[in-house]
PADREN-779969 format. One record per residue (C-alpha): residue number from 1; residue in three letters; chain; x, y, z negated. Coordinates in steps of 0.1 Angstrom, whole numbers. Layout:
BEGIN
+-----+------+-----+-------+-------+-------+
! seq ! type ! mol !     u !     v !     w !
+-----+------+-----+-------+-------+-------+
! NUM !  ALA !   A !     X !     Y !     Z !
...
+-----+------+-----+-------+-------+-------+
This chain:
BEGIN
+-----+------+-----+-------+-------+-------+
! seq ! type ! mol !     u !     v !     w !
+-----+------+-----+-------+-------+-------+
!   1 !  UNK !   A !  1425 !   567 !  -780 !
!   2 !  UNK !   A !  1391 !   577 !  -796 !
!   3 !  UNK !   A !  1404 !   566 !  -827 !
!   4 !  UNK !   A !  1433 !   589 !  -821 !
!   5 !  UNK !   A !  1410 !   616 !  -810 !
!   6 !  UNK !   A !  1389 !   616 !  -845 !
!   7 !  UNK !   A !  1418 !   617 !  -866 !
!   8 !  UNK !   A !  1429 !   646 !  -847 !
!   9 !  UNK !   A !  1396 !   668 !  -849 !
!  10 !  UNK !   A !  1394 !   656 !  -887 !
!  11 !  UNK !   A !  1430 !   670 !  -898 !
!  12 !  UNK !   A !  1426 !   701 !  -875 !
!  13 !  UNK !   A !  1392 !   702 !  -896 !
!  14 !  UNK !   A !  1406 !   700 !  -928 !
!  15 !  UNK !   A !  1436 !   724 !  -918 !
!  16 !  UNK !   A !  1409 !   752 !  -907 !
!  17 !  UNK !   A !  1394 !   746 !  -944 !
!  18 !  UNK !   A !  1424 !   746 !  -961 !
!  19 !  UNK !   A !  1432 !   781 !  -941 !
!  20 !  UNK !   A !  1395 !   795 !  -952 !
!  21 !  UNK !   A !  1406 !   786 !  -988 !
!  22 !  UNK !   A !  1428 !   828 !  -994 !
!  23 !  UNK !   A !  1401 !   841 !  -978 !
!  24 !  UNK !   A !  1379 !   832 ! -1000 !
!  25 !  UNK !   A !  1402 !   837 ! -1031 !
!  26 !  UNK !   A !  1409 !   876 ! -1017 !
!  27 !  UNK !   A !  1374 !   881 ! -1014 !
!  28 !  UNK !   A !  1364 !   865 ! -1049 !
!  29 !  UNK !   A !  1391 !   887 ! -1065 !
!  30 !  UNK !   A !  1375 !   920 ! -1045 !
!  31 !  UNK !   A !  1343 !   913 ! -1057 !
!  32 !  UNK !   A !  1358 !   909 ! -1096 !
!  33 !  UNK !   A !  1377 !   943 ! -1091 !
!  34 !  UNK !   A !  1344 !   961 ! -1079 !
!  35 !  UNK !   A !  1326 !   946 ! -1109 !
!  36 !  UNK !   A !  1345 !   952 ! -1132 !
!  37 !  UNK !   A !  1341 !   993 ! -1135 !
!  38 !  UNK !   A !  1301 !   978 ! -1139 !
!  39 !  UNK !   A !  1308 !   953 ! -1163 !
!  40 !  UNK !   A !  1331 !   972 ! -1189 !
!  41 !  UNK !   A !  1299 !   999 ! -1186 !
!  42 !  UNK !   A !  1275 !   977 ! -1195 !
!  43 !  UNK !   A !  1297 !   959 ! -1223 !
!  44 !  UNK !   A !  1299 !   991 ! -1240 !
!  45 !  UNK !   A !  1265 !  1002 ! -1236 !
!  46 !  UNK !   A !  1254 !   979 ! -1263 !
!  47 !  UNK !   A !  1280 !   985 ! -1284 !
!  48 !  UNK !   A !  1273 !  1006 ! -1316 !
!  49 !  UNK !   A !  1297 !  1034 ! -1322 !
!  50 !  UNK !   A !  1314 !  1019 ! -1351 !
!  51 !  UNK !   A !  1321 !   988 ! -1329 !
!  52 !  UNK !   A !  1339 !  1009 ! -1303 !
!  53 !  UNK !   A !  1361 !  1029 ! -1323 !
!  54 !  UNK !   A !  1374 !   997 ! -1345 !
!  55 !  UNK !   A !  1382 !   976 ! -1313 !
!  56 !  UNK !   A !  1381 !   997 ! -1284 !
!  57 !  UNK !   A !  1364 !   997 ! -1252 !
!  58 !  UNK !   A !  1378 !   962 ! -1235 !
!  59 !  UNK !   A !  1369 !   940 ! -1267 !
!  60 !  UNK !   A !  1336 !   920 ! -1264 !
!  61 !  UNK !   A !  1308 !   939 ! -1285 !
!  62 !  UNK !   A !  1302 !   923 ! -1321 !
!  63 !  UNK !   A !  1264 !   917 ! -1314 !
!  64 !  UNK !   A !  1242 !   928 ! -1288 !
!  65 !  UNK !   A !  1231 !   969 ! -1296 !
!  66 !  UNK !   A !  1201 !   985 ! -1277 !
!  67 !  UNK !   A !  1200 !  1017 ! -1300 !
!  68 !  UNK !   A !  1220 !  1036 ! -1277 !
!  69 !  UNK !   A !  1199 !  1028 ! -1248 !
!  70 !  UNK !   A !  1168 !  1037 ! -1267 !
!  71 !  UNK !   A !  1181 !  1069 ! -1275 !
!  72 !  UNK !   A !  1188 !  1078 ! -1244 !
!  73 !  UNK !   A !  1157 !  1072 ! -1226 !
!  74 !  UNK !   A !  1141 !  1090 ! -1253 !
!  75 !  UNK !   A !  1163 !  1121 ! -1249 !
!  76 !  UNK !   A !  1159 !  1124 ! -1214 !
!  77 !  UNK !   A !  1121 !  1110 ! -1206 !
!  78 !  UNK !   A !  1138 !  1090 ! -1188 !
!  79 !  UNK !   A !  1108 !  1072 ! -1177 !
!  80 !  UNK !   A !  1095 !  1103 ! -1163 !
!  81 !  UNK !   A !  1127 !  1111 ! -1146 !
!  82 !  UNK !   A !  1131 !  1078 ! -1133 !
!  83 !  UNK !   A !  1090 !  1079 ! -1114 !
!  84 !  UNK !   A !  1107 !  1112 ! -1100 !
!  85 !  UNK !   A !  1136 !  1097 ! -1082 !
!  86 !  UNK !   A !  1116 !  1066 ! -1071 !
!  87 !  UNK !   A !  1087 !  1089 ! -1058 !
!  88 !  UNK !   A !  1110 !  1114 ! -1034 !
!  89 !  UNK !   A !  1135 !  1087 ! -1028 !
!  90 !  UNK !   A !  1102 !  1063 ! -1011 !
!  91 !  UNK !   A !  1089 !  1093 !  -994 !
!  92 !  UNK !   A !  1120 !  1108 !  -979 !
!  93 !  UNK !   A !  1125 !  1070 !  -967 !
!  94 !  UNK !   A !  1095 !  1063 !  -954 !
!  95 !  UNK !   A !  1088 !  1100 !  -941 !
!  96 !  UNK !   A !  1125 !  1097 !  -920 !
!  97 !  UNK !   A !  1118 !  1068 !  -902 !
!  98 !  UNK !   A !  1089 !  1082 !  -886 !
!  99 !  UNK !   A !  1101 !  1112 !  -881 !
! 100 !  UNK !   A !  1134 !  1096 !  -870 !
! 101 !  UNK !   A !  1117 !  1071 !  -841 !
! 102 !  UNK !   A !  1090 !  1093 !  -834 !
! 103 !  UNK !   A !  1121 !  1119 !  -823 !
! 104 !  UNK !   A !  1141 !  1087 !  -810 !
! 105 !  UNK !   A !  1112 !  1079 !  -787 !
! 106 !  UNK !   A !  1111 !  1110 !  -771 !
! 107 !  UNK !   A !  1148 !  1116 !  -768 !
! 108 !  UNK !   A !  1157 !  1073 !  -760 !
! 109 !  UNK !   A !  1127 !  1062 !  -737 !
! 110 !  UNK !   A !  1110 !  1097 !  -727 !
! 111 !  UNK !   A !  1143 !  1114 !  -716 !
! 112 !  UNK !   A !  1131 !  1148 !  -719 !
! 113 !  UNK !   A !  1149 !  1178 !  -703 !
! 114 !  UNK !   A !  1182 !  1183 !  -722 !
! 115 !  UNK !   A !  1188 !  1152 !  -743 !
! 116 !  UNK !   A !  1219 !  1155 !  -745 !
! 117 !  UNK !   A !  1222 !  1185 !  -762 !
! 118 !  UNK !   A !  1196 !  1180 !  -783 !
! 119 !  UNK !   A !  1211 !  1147 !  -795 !
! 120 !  UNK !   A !  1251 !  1170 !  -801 !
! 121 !  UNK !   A !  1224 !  1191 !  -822 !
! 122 !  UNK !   A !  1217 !  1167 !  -846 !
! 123 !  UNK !   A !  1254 !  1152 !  -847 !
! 124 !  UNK !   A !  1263 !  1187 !  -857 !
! 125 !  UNK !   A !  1232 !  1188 !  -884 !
! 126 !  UNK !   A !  1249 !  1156 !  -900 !
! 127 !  UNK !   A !  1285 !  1176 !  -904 !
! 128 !  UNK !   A !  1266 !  1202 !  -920 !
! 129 !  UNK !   A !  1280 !  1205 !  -958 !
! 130 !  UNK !   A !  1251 !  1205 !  -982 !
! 131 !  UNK !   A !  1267 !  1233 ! -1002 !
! 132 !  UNK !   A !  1265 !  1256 !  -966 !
! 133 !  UNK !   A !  1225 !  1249 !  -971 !
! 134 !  UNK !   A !  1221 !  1259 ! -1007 !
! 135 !  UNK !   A !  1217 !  1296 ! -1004 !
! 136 !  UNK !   A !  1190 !  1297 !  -973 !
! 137 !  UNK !   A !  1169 !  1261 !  -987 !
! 138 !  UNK !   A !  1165 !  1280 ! -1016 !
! 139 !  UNK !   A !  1157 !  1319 ! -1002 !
! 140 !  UNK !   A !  1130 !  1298 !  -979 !
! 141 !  UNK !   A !  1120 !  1281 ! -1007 !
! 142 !  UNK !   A !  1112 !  1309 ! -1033 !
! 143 !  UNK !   A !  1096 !  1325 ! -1004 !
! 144 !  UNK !   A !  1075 !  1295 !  -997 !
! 145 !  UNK !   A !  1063 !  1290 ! -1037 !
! 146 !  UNK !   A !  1078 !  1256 ! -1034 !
! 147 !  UNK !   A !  1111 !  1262 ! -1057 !
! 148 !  UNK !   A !  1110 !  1237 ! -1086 !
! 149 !  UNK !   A !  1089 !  1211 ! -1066 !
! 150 !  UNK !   A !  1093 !  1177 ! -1058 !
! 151 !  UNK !   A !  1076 !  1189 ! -1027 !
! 152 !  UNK !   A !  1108 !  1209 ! -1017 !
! 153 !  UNK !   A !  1131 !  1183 ! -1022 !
! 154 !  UNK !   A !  1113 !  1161 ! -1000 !
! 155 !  UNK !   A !  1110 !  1186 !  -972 !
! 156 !  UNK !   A !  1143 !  1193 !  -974 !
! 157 !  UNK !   A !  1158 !  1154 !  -977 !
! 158 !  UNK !   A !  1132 !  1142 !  -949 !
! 159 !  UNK !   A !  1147 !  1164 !  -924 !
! 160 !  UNK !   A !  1185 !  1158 !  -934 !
! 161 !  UNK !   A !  1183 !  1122 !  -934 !
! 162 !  UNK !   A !  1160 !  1118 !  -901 !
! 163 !  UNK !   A !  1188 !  1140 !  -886 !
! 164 !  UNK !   A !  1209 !  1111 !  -888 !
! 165 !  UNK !   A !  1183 !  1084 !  -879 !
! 166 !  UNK !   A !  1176 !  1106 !  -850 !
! 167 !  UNK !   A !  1207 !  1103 !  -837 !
! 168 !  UNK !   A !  1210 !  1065 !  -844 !
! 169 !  UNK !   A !  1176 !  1057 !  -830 !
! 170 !  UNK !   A !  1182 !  1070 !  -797 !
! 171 !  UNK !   A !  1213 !  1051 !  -787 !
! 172 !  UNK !   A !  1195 !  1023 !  -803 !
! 173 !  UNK !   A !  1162 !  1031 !  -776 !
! 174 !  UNK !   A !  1179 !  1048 !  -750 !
! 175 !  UNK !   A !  1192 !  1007 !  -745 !
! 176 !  UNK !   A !  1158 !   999 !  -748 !
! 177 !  UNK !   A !  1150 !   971 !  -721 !
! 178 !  UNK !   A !  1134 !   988 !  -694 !
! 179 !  UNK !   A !  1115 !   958 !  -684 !
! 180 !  UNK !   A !  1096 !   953 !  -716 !
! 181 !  UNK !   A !  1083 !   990 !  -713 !
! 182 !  UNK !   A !  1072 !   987 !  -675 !
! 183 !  UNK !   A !  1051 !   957 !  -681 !
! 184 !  UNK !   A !  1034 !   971 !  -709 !
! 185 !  UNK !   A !  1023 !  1002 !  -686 !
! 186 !  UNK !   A !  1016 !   977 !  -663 !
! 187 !  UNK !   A !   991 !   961 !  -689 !
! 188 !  UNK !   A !   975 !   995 !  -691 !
! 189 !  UNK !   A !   992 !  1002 !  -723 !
! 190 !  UNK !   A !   998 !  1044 !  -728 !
! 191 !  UNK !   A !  1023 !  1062 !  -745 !
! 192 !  UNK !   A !  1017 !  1059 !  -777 !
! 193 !  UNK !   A !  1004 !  1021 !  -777 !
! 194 !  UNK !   A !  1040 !  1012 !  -763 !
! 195 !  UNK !   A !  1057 !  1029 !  -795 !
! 196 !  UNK !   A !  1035 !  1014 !  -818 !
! 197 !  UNK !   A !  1028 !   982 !  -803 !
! 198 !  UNK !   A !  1066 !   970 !  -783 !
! 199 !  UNK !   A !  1090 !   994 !  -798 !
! 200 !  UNK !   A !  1083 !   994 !  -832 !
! 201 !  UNK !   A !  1077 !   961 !  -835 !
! 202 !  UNK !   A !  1109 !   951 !  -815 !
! 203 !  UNK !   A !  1129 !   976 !  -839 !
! 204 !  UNK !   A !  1117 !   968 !  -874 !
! 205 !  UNK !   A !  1154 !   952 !  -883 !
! 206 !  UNK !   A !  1169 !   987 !  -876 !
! 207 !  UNK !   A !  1141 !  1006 !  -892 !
! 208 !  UNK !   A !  1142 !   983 !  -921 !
! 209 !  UNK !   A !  1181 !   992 !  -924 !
! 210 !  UNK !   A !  1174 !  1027 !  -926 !
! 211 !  UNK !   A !  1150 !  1029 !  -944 !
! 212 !  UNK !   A !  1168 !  1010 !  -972 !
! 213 !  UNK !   A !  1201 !  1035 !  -966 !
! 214 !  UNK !   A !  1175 !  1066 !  -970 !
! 215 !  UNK !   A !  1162 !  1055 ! -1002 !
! 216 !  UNK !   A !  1199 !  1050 ! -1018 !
! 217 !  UNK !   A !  1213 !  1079 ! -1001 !
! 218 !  UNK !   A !  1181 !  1105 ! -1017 !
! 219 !  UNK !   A !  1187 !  1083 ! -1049 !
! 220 !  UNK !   A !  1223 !  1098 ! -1053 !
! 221 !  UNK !   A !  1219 !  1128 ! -1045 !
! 222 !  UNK !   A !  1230 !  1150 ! -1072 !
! 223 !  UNK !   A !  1234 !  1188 ! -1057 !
! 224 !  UNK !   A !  1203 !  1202 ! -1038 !
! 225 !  UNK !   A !  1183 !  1185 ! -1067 !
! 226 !  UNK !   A !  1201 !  1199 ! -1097 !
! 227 !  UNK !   A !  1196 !  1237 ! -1079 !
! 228 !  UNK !   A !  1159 !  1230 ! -1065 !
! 229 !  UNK !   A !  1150 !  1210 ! -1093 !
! 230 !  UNK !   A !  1154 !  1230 ! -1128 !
! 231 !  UNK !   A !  1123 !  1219 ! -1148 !
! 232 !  UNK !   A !  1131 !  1187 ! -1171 !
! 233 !  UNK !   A !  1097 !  1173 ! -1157 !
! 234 !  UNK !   A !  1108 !  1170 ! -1124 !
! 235 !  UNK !   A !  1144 !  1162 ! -1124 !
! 236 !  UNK !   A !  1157 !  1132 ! -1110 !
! 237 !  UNK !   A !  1180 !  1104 ! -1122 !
! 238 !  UNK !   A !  1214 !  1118 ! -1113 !
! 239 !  UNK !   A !  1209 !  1150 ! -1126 !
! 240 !  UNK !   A !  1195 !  1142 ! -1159 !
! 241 !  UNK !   A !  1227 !  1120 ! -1162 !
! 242 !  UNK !   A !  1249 !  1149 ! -1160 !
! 243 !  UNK !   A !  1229 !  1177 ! -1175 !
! 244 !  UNK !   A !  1227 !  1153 ! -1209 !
! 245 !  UNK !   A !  1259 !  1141 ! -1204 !
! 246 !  UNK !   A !  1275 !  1177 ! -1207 !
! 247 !  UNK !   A !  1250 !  1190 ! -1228 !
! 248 !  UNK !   A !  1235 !  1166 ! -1253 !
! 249 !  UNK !   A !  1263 !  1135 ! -1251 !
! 250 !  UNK !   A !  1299 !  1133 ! -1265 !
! 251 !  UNK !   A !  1293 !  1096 ! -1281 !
! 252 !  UNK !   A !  1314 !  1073 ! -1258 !
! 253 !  UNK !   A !  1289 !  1043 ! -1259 !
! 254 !  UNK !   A !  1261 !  1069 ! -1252 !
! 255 !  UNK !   A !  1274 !  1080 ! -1216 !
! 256 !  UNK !   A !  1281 !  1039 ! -1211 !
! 257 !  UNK !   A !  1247 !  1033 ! -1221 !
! 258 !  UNK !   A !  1234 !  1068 ! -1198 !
! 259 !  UNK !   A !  1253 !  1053 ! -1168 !
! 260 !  UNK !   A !  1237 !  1014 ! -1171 !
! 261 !  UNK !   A !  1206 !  1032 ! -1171 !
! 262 !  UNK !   A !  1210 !  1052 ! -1145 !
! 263 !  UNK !   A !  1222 !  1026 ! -1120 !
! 264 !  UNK !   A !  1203 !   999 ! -1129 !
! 265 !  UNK !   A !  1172 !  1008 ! -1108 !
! 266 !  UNK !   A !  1199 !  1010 ! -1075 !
! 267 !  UNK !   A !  1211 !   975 ! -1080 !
! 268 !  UNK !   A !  1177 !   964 ! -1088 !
! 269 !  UNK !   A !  1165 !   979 ! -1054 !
! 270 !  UNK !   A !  1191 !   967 ! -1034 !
! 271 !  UNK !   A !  1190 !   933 ! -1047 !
! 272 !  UNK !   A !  1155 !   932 ! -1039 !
! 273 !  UNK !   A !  1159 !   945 ! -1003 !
! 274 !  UNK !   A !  1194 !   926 !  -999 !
! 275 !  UNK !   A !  1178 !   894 !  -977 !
! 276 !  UNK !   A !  1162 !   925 !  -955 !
! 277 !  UNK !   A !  1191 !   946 !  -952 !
! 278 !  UNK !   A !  1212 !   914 !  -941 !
! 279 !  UNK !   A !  1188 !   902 !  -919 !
! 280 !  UNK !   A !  1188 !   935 !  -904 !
! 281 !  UNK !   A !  1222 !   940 !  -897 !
! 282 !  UNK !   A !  1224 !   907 !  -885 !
! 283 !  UNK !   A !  1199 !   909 !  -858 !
! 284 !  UNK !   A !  1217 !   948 !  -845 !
! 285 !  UNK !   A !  1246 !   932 !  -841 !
! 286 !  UNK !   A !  1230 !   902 !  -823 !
! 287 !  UNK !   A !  1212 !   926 !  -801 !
+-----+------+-----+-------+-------+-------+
């Protein structure tokens, strides 16, 4: 019988694997499809010009090409533009959060007087359409002196994107366990120990996960910083892409070459922060 037994657990085993096996194929083919727009980029971003227009954009390039890449980041400073978007994008991140759970806090664990509205508040905020903002962001910020400042943008980005971290955080805290909080108060610990010391602490994997979403989410933006942000000095990676693209760029490898460059530091970051991010999401949805 236990004989019997084993060889039934083994074929239902092997049967369960041998189900797994489309899965996996669907998924591998997915992940080709999604590569592949990156792939053909990058293949003809080190192509030379000649090489493209005698075998077109699919063939594999005749030797390995970095000229177009040079001139590129020479036309653009893209060094300079790329310290730009890396120095708002990290601020608006980091600047969110904290505004984000310092907001959560109050709204989740200090159940202030009308929380619920405030919370429908910044649920509307977030349907806002950025191109509804344009004309007052930049009244207020001529008025200001702050027009043509990284400074603006990151005003401007901190408050958008905690917006939506507000409204996350506090379903996240208002589920907060209760007992966690009361035995802290009953170690003497005050207000702000509690944030700093149980809450923050506690929700670090959902911090972590906005904070990575902030960064790539200021990193693409493209319309508040081409108005705000005029001065080649201070533009950011998405709008130098499409100011040279239309102005300075008609060579085909040269846009190929333009857009490895410019989303090269993305994957970069998110491969760096991938581990995080997982772990984070993991842990939510385990809470």
């Amino acid at each position: 019988m236990s004989v019997y037994t084993a060889r039934l657990a083994r074929n239902r085993t092997g049967a369960r694997r041998r189900g797994g096996y489309p899965v996996l194929i669907a998924f591998v083919l997915a992940a080709l499809l999604m590569l592949a727009p990156f792939g053909l980029v990058a293949m003809n971003a080190v192509k030379t010009s000649t090489d493209y227009a005698a075998h077109g954009p699919l063939a594999w390039p005749h030797g390995l090409s970095l000229a177009n890449l040079k001139t590129f980041w020479n036309l653009v400073d893209f060094g300079q533009v790329l310290l730009n978007s890396t120095l708002i994008s990290a601020a608006v991140a980091i600047l969110a959060v904290l505004l984000s759970i310092l907001n959560a806090y109050a709204l989740g664990i200090g159940r202030v007087r009308g929380r619920t509205w405030i919370i429908v508040a910044f649920l509307i905020a977030n349907l806002l359409p950025q191109e509804g903002l344009v004309y007052p962001l930049y009244y207020l910020a001529k008025q200001v002196g702050l027009y043509d400042t990284r400074t603006a943008i990151i005003i401007i980005f901190t408050v958008v994107q905690s917006a939506f971290g507000t409204y996350l955080l506090s379903s996240v805290l208002g589920a907060f366990p209760r007992e966690i909080l009361e035995a802290a108060r009953i170690d003497g610990a005050g207000t702000w120990r509690i944030l700093w010391r149980v809450v923050v602490p506690i929700s670090r994997p959902t911090l972590v996960v906005l904070l990575t979403f902030f960064f790539i989410w200021t990193w693409n933006e493209f319309l508040l910083p081409l108005v705000f942000l005029v001065s080649n000095q201070n533009q950011t990676v998405p709008v130098a892409l499409g100011l040279a693209q239309g102005e300075h760029i008609v060579d085909v490898t040269m846009q190929a070459a333009s857009g490895l460059l410019g989303i090269l530091p993305a994957i970069v970051f998110f491969l760096i922060f991938q581990r995080t991010l997982t772990r984070g999401v993991t842990v939510g949805a385990v809470k």
